[in-house]
C-alpha positions in Angstrom: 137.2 122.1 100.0 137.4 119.3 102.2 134.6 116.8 101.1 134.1 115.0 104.5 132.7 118.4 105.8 130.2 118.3 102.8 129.1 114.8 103.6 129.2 114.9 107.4 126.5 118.4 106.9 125.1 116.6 104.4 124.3 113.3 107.0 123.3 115.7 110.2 119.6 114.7 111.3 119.7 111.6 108.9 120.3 109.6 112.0 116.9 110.3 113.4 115.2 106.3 113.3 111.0 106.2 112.8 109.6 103.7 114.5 106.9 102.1 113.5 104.4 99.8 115.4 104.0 96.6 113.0 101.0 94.1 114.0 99.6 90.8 112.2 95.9 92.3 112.7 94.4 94.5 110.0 91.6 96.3 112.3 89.0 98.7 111.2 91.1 102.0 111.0 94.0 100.3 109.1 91.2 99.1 106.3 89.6 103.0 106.8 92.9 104.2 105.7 94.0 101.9 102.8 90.5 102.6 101.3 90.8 106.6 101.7 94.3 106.4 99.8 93.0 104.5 97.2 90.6 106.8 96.9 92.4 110.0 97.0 95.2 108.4 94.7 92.9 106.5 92.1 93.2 107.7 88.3 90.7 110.7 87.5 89.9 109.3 84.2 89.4 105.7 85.2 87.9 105.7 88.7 87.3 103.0 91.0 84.5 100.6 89.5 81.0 100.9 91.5 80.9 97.4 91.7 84.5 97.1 93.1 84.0 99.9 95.3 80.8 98.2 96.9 82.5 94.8 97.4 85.2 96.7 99.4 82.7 98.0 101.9 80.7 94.9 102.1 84.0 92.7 102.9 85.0 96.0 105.3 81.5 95.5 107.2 81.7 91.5 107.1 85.1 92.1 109.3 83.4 94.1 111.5 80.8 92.1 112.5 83.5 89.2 112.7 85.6 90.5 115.3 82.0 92.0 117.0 81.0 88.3 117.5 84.8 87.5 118.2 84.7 90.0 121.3 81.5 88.9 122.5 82.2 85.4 121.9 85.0 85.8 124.7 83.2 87.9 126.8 80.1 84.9 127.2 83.5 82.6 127.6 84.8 85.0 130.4 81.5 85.7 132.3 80.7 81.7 132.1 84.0 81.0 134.0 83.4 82.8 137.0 83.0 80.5 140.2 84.8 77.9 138.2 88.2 76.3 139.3 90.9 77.1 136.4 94.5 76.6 136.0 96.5 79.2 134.3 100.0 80.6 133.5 100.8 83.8 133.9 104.2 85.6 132.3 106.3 87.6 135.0 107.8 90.2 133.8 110.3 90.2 136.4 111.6 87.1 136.5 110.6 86.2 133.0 109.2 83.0 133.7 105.2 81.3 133.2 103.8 81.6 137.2 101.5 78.5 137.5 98.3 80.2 139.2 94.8 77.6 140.2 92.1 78.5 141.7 88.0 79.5 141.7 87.7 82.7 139.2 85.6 85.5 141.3 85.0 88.3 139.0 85.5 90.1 135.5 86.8 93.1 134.4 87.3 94.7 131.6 90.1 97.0 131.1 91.1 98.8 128.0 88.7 96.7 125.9 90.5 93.3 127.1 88.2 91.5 129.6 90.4 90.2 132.7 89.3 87.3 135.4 90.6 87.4 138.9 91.5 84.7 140.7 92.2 85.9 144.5 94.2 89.1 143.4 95.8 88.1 140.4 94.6 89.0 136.7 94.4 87.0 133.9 93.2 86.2 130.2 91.4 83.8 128.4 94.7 83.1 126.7 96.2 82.4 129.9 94.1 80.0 131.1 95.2 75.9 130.2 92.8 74.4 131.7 88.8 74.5 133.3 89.1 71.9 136.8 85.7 72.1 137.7 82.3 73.3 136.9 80.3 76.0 138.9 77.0 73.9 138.3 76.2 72.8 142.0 74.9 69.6 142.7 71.6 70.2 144.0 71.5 66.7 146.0 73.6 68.9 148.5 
């Protein structure tokens, strides 16, 4: 018996890679999960103290209403830059370069859950966005 055969049958389907989408933010579902498998792996004889238990969802529901404030937060920054003058760079993906773009912000959209401001016909982020040139209080002495 020939043992390449055995290992090359042995190997067939190995090869097959799982990817996996890894991300520095720990968001609500991630938290959801780690706290059901705890759960559903914990010790029969010496469960999860009450005390311990009750911490976890407080410090679960003080993360939520973090990145609540967070999103709204940007979204009063977003809305309060419209008819401002702003300079941004914007990544191309074609060229892979940062595209200077300036000029008065006209609207806000949200897309996704990510709010975007136009300038003309170009979208961009907060994060985008290097600097605020002018403000969109008008002078009322004309």
């Amino acid at each position: 018996m020939n043992v390449n055969n055995i290992y090359q049958s042995m190997t067939i389907g190995y090869s097959d890679k799982i990817e996996r989408n890894v991300s520095g933010d720990l968001g609500k579902e991630e938290f959801l999960k780690i706290l059901i498998a705890q759960l559903q792996n914990q010790d029969p004889l010496s469960p999860v103290d009450d005390k311990e238990f009750i911490a976890q969802l407080a410090q679960f529901s003080t993360l939520e209403q973090m990145q609540n404030m967070s999103y709204d937060f940007n979204v009063m920054r977003g809305m309060d830059l419209i008819g401002r003058t702003v300079y941004a760079e914007v990544y191309n993906d074609i060229t892979g370069q940062l595209v200077p773009v300036a000029g008065e912000v006209d609207s806000a959209i949200f897309s996704n859950g990510k709010l975007y401001l136009t300038i003309g016909d170009i979208n961009i982020t907060l994060d985008d966005i290097k600097m605020v040139l002018s403000d969109n209080f008008k002078d009322s002495n004309g």
